[in-house]
C-alpha positions as CSV (number, residue, x, y, z in Angstrom):
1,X,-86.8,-90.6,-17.9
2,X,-84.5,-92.3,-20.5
3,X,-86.7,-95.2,-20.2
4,X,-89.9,-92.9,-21.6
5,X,-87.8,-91.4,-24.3
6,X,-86.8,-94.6,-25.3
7,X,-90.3,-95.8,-25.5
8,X,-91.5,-92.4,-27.4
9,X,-88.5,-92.8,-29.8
10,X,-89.4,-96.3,-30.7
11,X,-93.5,-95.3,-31.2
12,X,-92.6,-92.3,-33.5
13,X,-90.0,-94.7,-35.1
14,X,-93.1,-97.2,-36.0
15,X,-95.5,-94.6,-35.9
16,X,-93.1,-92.9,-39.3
17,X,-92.4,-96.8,-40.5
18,X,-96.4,-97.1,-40.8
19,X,-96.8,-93.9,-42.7
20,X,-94.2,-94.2,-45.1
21,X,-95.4,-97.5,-45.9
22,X,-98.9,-96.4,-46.6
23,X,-97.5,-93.5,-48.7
24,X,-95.3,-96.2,-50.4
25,X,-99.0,-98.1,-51.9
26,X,-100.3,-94.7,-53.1
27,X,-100.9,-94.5,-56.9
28,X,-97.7,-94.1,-58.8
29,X,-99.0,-90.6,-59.7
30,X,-98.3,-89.9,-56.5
31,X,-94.7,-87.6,-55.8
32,X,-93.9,-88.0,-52.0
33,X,-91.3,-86.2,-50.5
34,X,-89.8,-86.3,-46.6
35,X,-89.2,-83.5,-44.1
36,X,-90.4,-80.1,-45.8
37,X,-88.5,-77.7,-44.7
38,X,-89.7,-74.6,-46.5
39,X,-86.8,-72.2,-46.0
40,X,-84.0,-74.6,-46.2
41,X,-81.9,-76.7,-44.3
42,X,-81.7,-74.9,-41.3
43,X,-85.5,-74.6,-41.2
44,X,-88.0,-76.7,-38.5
45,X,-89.6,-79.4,-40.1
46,X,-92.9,-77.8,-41.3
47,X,-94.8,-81.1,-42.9
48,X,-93.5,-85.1,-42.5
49,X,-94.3,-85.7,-45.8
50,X,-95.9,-83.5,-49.0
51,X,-97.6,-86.0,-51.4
52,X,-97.8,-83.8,-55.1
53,X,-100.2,-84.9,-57.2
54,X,-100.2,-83.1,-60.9
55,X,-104.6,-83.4,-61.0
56,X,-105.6,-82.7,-57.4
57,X,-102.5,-80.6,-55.7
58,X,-100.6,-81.1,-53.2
59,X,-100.8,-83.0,-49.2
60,X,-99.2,-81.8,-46.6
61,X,-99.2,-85.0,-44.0
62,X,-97.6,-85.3,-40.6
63,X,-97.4,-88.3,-38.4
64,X,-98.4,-85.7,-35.4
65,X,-99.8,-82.3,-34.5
66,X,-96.4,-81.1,-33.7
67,X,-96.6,-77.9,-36.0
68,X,-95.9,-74.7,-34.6
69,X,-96.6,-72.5,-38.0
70,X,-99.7,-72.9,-40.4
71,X,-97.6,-74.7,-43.1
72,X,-99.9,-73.8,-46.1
73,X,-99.3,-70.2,-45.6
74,X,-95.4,-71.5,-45.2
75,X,-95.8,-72.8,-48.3
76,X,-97.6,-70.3,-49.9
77,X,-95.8,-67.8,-48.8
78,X,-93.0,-69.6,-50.5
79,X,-94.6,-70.4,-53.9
80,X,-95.2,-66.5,-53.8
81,X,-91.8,-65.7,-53.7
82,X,-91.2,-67.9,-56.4
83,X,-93.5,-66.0,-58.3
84,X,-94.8,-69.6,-58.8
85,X,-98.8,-68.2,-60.0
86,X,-96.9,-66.1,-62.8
87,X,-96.2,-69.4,-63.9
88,X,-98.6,-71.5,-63.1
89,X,-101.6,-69.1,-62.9
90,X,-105.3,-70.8,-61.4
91,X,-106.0,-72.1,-57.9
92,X,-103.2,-74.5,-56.5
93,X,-105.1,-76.7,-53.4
94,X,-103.0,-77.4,-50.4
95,X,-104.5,-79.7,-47.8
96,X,-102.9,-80.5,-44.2
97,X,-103.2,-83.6,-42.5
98,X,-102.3,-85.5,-39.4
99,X,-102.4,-89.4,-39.7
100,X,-102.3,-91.4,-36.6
101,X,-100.1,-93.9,-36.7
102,X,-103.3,-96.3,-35.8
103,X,-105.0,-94.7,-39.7
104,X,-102.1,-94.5,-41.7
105,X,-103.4,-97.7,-44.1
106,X,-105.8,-94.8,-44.2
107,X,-103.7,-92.2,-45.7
108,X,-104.8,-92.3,-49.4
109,X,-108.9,-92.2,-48.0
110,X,-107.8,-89.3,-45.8
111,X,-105.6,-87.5,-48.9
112,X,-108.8,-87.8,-51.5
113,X,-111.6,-86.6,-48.2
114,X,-109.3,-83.8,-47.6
115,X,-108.8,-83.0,-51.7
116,X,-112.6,-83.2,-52.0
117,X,-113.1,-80.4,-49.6
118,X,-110.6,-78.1,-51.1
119,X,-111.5,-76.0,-53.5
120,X,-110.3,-77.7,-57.1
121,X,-107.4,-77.3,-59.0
122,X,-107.3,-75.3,-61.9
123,X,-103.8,-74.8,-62.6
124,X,-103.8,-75.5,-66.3
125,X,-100.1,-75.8,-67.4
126,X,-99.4,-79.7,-66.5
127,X,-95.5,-79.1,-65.3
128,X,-96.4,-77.3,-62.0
129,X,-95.9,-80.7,-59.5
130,X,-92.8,-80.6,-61.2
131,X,-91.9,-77.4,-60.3
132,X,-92.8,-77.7,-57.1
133,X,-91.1,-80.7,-56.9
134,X,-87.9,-78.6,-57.8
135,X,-88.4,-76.2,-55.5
136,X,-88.9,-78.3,-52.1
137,X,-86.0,-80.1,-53.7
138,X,-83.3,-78.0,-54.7
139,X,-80.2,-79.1,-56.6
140,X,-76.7,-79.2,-55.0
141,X,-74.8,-77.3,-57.9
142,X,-71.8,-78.6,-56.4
143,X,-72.6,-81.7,-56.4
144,X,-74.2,-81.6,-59.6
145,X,-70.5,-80.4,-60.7
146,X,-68.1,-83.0,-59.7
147,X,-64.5,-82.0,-59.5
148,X,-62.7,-82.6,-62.9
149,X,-60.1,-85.5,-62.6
150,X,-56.3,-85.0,-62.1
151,X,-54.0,-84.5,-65.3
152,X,-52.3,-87.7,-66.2
């Protein structure tokens, strides 16, 4: 048995390695973040990677089929709570892909096929990806606050 989950380590180690580097060549446009975990840290992994893209929305991309929970609704559900379309009213696409680890030089075909069957974006105030970008990646306040130095 240890010998198997050696082997299955080592493939979804490549298997991740491939991916990432794909993501790596996408257009600089191109916001790609790791291990979504929609209600924080405690939270199962719900997408490998989310690629956010400010003109075509945002990719949810996994390296296998492994999710339990649809994780657009996760994420809408999320952006909802966030009041995110008080914000940023108009239609926000989310896509979902797997990429085998055999396609990932594929990813960006796969990302734009998948954007051209979604229904388009028409979120009209340009600082949404940013948002969402804060969102999925919340601040540390304290370490954004480091501790103030010792008196002299």
């Amino acid at each position: 048995m240890a010998t198997s989950q050696t082997w299955m380590e080592g493939f979804q180690t490549r298997a991740r390695a491939a991916l990432e580097t794909a993501l790596s060549r996408l257009d600089p446009e191109w916001a790609v973040l790791a291990e979504l975990r929609i209600d924080g840290p405690s939270d199962d992994i719900a997408a490998d990677y989310v690629a956010i893209h400010g003109a075509y929305g945002i990719a949810l991309i996994n390296a296998s089929a492994a999710s339990q929970n649809d994780p657009i609704q996760r994420l809408r559900d999320l952006l909802e709570r966030q009041k995110f379309a008080t914000l940023f009213p108009g239609n926000l696409p989310i896509v979902n892909l797997t990429v085998r680890p055999a396609d990932a030089a594929l990813v960006a075909r796969r990302i734009d096929a998948a954007f051209a069957k979604a229904p388009r974006l028409t979120v009209r105030n340009p600082d949404w990806a940013a948002a969402v970008q804060d969102l999925l990646v919340p601040i540390d306040t304290e370490a954004a606050n480091p501790a103030p130095a010792p008196a002299p």
